[in-house]
N, C-alpha and C positions, 0 to 999 in steps of 0.2 A: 816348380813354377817356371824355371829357365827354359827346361826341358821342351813342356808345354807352348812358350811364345814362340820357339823355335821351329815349332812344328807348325804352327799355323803361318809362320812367315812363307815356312815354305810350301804349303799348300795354297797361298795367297798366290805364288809363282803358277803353282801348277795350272790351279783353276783359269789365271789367265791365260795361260798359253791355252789349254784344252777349248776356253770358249772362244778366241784368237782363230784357231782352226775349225772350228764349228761354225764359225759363221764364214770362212772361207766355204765350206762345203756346200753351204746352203747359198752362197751367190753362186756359184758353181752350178747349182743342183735347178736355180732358175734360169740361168742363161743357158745352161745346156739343153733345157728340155728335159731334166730326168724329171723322174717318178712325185708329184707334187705332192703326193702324201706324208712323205718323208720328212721335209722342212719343219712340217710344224711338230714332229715327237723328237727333231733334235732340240727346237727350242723347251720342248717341256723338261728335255732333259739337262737344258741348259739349268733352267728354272730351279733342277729339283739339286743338282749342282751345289747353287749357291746355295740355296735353303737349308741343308747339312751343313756347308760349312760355317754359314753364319751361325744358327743354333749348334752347331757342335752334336749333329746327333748322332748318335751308333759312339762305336769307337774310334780312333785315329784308323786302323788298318781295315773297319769297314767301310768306310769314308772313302780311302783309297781305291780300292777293291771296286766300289762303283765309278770310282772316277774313270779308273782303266779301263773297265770292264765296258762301259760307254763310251769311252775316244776308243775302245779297239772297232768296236760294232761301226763308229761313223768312219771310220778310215777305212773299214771294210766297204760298206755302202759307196765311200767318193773311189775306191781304188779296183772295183771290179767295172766300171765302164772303160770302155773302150778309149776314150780322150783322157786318160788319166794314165796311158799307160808308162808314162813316160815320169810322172809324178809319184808314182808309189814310193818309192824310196825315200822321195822327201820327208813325207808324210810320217813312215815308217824311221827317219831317222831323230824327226823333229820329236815321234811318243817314245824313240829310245831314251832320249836326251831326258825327258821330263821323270821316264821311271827311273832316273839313274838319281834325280834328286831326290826324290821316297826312298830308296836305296831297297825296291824289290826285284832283286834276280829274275826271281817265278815269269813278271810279267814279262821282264826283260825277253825271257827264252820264248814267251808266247807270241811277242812281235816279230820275233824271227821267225817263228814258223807262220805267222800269219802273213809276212810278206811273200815268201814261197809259196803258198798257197793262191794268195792274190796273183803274183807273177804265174804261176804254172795255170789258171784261169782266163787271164790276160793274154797268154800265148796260144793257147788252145782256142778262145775265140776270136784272137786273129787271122790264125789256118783257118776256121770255120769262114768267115767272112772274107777272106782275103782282105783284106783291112792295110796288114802290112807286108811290106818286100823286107823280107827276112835278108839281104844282102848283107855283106860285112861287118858293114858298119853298123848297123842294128845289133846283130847279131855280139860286137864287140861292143859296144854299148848296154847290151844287158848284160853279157857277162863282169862287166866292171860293177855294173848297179849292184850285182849280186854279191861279187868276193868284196864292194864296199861295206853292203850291209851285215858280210858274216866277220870284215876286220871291225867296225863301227861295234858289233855286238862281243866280240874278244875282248878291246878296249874298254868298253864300260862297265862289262860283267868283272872286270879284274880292278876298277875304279868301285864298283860297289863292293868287290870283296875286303878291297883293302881297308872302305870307310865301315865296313863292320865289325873290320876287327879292331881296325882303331876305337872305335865307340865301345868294344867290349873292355878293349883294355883301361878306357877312358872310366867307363862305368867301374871295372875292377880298381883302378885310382882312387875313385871317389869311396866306393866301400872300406877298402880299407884304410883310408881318410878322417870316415863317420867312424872306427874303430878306433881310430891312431887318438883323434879328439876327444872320443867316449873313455878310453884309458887314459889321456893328459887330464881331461878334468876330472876323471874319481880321482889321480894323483896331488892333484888340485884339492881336492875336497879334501881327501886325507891328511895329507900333509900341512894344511893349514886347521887343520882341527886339531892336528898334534902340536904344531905350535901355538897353538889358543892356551894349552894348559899352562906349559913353561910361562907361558909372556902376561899371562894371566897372575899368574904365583907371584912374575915379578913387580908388575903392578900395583899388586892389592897391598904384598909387604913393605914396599918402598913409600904407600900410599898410609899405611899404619903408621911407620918410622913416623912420617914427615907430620901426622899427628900430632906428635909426642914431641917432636923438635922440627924447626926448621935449619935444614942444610941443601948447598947447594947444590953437593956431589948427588943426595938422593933425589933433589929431585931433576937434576939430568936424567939418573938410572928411569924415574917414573916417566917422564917428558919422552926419551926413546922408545920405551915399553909400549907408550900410546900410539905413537908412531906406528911400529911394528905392528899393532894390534888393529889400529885402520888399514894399513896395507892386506893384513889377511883376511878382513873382513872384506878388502876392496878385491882377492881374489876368488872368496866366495860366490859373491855376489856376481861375479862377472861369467862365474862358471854354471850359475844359474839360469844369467841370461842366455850361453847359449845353446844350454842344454832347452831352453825354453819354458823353463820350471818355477818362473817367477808366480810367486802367489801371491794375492792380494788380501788384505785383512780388515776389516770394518771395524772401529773402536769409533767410538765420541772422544774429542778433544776442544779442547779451547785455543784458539791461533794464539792467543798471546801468552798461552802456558807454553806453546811450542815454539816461541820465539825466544821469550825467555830460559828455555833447556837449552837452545841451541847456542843463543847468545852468551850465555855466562862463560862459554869457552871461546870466544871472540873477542869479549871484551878489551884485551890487549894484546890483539892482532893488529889495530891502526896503528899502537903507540911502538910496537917493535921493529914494525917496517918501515914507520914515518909516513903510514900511507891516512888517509881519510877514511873512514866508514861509518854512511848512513843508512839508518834501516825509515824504508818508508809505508807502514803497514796504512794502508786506509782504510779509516775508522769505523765506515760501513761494512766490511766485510762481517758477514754471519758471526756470533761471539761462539757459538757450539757448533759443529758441523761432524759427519760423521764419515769417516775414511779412514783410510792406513796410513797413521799418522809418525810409524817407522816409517816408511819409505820415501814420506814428505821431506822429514830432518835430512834421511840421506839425501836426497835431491839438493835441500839446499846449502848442506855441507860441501855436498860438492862442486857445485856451483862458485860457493865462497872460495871453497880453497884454492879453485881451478882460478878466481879471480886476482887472488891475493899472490898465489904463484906467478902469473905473469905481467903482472902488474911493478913497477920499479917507480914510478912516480906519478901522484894525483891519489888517485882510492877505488873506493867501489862501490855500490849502491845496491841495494836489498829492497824492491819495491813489490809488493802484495797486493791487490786488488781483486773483485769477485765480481763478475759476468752473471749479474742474475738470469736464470733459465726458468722456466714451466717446472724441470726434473730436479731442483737447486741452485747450486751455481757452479758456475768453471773456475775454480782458485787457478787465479794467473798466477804466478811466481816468475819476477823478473829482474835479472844480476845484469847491474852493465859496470865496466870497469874501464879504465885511460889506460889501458897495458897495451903489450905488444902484437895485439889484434890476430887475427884468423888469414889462411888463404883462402879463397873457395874449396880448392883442391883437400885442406885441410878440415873445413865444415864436412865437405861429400865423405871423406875417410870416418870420421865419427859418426856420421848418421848412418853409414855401414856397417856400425859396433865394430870396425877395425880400432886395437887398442891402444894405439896412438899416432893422431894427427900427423905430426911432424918427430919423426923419434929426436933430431937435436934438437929441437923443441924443450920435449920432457929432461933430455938428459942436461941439459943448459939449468935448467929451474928445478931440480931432483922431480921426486916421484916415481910409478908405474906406469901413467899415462891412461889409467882407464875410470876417470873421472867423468869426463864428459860421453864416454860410451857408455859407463852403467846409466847414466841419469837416462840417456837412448832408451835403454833395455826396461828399466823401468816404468819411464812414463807409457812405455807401450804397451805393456804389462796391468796399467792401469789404463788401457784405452785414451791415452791421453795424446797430445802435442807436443813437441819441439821446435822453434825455431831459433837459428841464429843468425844476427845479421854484424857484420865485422868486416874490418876492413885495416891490413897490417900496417903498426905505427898509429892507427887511430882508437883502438881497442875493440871490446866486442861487448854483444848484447845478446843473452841466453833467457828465451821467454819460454816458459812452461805453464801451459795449461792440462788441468786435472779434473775430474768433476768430482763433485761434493756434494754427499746430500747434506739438507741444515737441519739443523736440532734447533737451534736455537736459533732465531735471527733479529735480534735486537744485535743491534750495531758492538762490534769489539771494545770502540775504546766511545765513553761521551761523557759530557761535560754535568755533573748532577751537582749542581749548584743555585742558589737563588740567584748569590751574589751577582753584580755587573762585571763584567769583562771583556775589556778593553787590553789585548796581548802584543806585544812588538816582539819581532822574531828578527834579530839583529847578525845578519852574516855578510861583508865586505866581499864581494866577488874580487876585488883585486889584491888579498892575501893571496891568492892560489894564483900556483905557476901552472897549473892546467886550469882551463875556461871553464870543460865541461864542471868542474866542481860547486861552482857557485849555481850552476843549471841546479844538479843534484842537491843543495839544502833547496834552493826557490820551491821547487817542485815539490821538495815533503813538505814543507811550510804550505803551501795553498793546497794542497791536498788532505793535509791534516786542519786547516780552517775550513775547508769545504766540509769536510767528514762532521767536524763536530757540531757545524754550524754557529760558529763562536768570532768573534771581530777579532781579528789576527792580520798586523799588519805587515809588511815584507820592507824592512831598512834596510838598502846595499852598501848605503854608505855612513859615515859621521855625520854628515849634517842635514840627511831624512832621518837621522836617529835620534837627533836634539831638536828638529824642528817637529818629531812623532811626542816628543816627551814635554814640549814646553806648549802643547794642548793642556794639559794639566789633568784629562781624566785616564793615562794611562794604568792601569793595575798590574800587569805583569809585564818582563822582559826578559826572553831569551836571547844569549849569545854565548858566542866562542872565545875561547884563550885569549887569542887574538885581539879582541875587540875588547875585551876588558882592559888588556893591560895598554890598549891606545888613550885610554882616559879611564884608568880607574878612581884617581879623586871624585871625578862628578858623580862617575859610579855609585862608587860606597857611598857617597852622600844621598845620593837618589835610594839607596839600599837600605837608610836610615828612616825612611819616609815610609806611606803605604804602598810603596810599590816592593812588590816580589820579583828579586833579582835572582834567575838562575844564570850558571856558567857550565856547559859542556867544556871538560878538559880532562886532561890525560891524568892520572894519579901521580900525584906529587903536587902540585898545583897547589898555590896558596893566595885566597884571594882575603876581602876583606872581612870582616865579623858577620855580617847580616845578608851575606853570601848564598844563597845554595851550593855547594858545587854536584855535579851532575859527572859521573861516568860516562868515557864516551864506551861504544859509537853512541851516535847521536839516533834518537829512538822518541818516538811522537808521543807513546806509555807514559813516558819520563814529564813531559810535558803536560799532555791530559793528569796526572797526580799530583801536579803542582797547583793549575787549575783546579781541582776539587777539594784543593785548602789540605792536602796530605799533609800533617805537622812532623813527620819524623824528616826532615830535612839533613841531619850527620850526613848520612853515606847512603846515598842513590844507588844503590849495587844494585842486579839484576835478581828480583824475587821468585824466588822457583813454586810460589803458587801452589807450592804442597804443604800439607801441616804434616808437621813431625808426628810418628806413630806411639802413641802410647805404649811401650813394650816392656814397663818394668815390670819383671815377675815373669814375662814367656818361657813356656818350657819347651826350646827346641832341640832340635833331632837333627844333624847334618850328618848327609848321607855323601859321602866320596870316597871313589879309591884312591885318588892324589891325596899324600899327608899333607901337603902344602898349600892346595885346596883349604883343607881343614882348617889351618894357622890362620889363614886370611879370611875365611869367613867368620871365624869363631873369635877373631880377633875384631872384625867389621861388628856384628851383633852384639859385643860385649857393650860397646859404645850403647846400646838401646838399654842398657841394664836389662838385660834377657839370660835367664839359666842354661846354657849350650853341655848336650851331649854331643858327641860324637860316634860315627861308625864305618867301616873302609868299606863295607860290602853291602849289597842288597838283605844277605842272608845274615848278615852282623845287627843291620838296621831292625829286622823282622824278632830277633831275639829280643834284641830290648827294650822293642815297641810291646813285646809280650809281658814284659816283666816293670817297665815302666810307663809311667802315664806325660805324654808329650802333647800341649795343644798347636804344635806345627811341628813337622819334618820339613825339613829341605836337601831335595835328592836329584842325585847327579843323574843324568842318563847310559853315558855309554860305561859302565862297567862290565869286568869280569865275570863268568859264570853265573849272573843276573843280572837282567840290565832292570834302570830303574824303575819304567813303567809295568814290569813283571812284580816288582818290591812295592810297589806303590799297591797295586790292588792285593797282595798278599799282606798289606799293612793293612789295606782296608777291612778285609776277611779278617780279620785281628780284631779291627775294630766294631765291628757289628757284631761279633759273639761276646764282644766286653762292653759292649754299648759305651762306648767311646765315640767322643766326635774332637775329630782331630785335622785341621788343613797341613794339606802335603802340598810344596810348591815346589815345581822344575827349577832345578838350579844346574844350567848347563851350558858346557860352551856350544850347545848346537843349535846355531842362531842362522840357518838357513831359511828362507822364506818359508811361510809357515808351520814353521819350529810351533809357533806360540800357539795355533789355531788345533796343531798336531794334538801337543800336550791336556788342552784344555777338554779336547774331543775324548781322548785316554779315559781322564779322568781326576786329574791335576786340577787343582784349585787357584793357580797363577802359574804363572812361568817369568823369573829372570834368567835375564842373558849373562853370561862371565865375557869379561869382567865385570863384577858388579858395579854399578851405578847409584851411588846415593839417592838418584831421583827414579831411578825405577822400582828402587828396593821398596823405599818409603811410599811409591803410592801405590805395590801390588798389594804390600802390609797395610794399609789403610784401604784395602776392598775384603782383602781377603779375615782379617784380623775384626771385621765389625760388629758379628755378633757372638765374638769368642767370649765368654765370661772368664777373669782374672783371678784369683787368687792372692792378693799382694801379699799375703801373708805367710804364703808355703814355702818350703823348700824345695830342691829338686830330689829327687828318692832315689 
């Protein structure tokens, strides 16, 4: 594409000087008295000029080839009359100059013999005519015109040689460039697929241990593993973008199943950095909607973390809204945070998928730095948007628009109650030592009252909050840590009455008996289930919206050539009360699928001497000559864009990703597992 603007820039140049001199020739061609026919087939040729170069017709070098091919003919026509004779050279040095910027020789050599030409026509019908006094001076004046024009054509033919070999060398640069990067990122690919396994084994056993007991050493070992295991996923992912290989995937979801999976690992990101975090989904957005609804989480993973990293004091904000369309809607996704803001210089780097902004930047706040360029690579990938607006010391705002088709479009979160309600939403804007914070609860408060369409009032201070309450038909109240403990007697007492007291606060927090307390971040879900009279009030944790899989009595099949692999899956599954075989090979799996009856495998991909999807449909051939029905699920760390889309296309009945995920596990096992019939009663054989 570079290639391309460059070339029309400079055919932009040529065209004007060619038509520059063309209409010189044509004032010329009427004040001298030539031949009037003439005038009007250089304007057609003017005409036909532009008209290729604006449509772009032919190729670049046939484009050219007329260009010259026409300024040679009209230089010929102005340079064989007799009052020109003194101009030729001009003329002839002005179309040198122009073909030296197309950088074709060929022509080059053709305006030299066509100035000789012209000149030995010139001199010949000046003897004829006697026209000119050939004296000295003449005489040493063409000779100068001449060894000008043959040093003029040395010069620029040795100016074009050198700008093509430059451009060859340039182009051999860049090949082996496209090489250098084609081999950095399959070493990329590789090598983060090799660490998937180890970081994987360590996870999943550290993840077992802490099962069974809690300790703090393992789970640092799990907390780093995790770490380590976003990073390679985060060089995955980046080697995808720019190989260009990003795939897109269509599932149905629910926004508030997907806030919820992503939040439950957030949940005490505010309370460790001392920072705020509000999630502000509004309440109209579509409740089902259908997209790739991995690559939404990564988006707003990384968004978060990119927020949460540069961020030192204030918080962050997680706001959601949907742009209805004709085609669905545009889910906006938008992170603003009071951190250490952006330069322009820094936005323009990222919107380049350069992978990182400011490198002391990243290295000040750890990381790899390629957060906000995969989100880049992504949303493009989904045809979508990015912008960011930021400004350094004041923070920054990262909006992401995606489109969405809707499955469903009754509103995410609404109020299904008879009852009257009357809600105070109680946050003191002058606890926070940044402004923007108190903006960021105002704004989920009226947007979450607008969403629901419910009376929700906004108290900033103590005494709109006693003079919202001594109305007497108040029913609900939200507030903060803060705010409770500035008057928790009147509190608890009003808590004793019919009014529903929640409190957002951090875990540990003890308030009074008739309390709710609420985990932060602070989240509108939490609110709306208060309002709908939700009586399990104990512990507000983030519901992950799955129901546990019925698996007691499964008879599975794990297929891996990692033994460590094995430990941790086998050890993961047991939790289901599930009967686990094992087997290291494709050709180990196919044996004992022959000789025993399993109603799931779960099999790796990349193995030795057969990989899985080979095992997988020779499982199958097993199974149809035994009329067996058996679900085989991908269980692999090859979680490259459309991994999942790959497998399913094979032949595969789910696909999880490694490291396993409790919430992926459980809800491929409750698609895949529904119309398995159980046995509670067998053994495994």
């Amino acid at each position: 594409m570079g290639d391309n603007q460059e070339t029309i820039k400079t055919h932009n140049v040529v065209i004007v000087v060619i038509t520059i001199a063309c209409i010189g020739a044509i004032i010329e061609s009427f004040t001298q008295g030539w031949e009037l026919w003439v005038p009007p087939v250089i304007v057609f040729g003017i005409v036909v000029i532009w008209w290729m170069h604006v449509s772009q017709r032919g190729t670049d070098m046939s484009r050219e080839n007329y260009y010259m091919v026409f300024s040679m003919l009209v230089a010929f026509y102005h340079g064989v009359h007799s009052t020109s004779f003194f101009d030729v050279i001009v003329i002839t040095a002005l179309l040198m100059g122009t073909v030296t910027l197309i950088r074709r020789a060929l022509f080059l050599r053709l305006l030299l013999v066509e100035y000789f030409l012209v000149m030995v026509i010139q001199i010949v019908m000046a003897v004829v005519k006697k026209s000119i006094v050939f004296d000295s001076l003449v005489v040493s004046r063409i000779l100068l015109h001449m060894i000008s024009a043959i040093c003029l054509f040395v010069l620029l033919n040795t100016v074009i040689d050198k700008s093509l070999r430059d451009v060859k060398e340039i182009r051999r640069f860049e090949g082996e460039k496209v090489i250098f990067d084609n081999n950095m990122e399959d070493f990329l690919v590789n090598i983060s697929h090799e660490l998937r396994t180890p970081v994987n084994v360590i996870n999943g056993l550290s993840g077992l241990i802490l099962r069974k007991e809690d300790r703090d050493d393992v789970r640092s070992i799990r907390d780093a593993g995790r770490r380590l295991a976003h990073q390679i996923e985060d060089l995955q992912d980046y080697s995808e973008i720019q190989r260009k290989e990003v795939i897109v995937e269509n599932d149905r979801y629910m926004i508030t199943s997907l806030l919820n999976d992503l939040l439950s690992g957030y949940r005490m990101m505010g309370d460790r950095f001392k920072l705020e975090f509000i999630v502000d989904l509004d309440p109209t957005v579509p409740a089902v909607m259908k997209g790739d609804v991995g690559k939404l989480y990564k988006i707003i993973e990384h968004l978060l973390d990119n927020a949460f990293k540069f961020t030192r004091r204030g918080g962050a904000r997680l706001r959601i809204t949907a742009l209805k369309k004709t085609y669905g809607v545009n889910l906006i996704i938008e992170v603003s945070d009071t951190g250490i803001g952006m330069t322009e210089k820094d936005i323009e780097a990222v919107s380049k998928g350069i992978y990182q902004g400011n490198a002391n930047r990243d290295r000040k706040n750890g990381g790899i730095g390629l957060g906000l360029s995969i989100v880049y690579g992504i949303v493009r990938g989904m045809n979508g948007f990015v912008k960011i607006e930021s400004e350094p010391g004041r923070g920054t705002t990262v909006r992401v628009s995606v489109f969405q088709e809707v499955i469903d479009k009754s509103p995410c979160m609404s109020v299904r109650t008879d009852r009257f309600i009357n809600a105070v939403f109680y946050s003191n804007p002058a606890k926070f030592k940044v402004a923007a914070l108190g903006g960021f609860y105002r704004d989920m408060a009226n947007d979450l009252a607008a969403g629901i369409r419910a009376n929700l009032y906004f108290a900033p201070g103590p005494d709109e909050f006693k003079k919202l309450m001594s109305r007497g038909d108040i029913t609900h109240v939200f507030m903060g840590a803060e705010e409770y403990q500035s008057d928790s007697g009147f509190i608890d007492s009003m808590a004793k009455t019919d009014v529903v007291v929640a409190v957002f606060a951090p875990d540990g927090f003890i308030a009074g008996k008739n309390i709710i307390m609420l985990h932060k971040p602070l989240y509108g879900l939490q609110a709306v289930q208060i309002l709908n009279g939700q009586e399990n009030f104990e512990d507000h944790t983030w519901s992950q919206e799955i129901k546990r899989p019925v698996l007691a009595g499964v008879r599975a099949l794990v297929v891996d050539d990692e033994p460590m692999n094995l430990v941790v899956a086998t050890g993961l599954f047991r939790e289901y009360d599930m009967d686990i075989d094992t087997a290291e090979s494709g050709k180990d799996a196919i044996n004992k699928f022959s000789v025993n009856d399993y109603d799931v495998v779960f099999m790796d991909h990349m193995m030795p001497e057969m990989d899985g999807v080979e095992a997988m449909k020779r499982i199958r051939g097993v199974a149809d000559q035994k009329r067996r029905d058996v679900k085989i699920v991908a269980l692999t760390a090859n979680a490259l864009s459309g991994a999942r889309e790959m497998f399913l296309r094979e032949g595969f009945d789910g696909f999880i990703a490694k490291p396993i995920r409790i919430n992926d596990f459980e809800r491929v096992m409750n698609q895949v597992m529904t119309d398995v019939k159980i046995d509670r009663k067998r053994g495994s054989r």
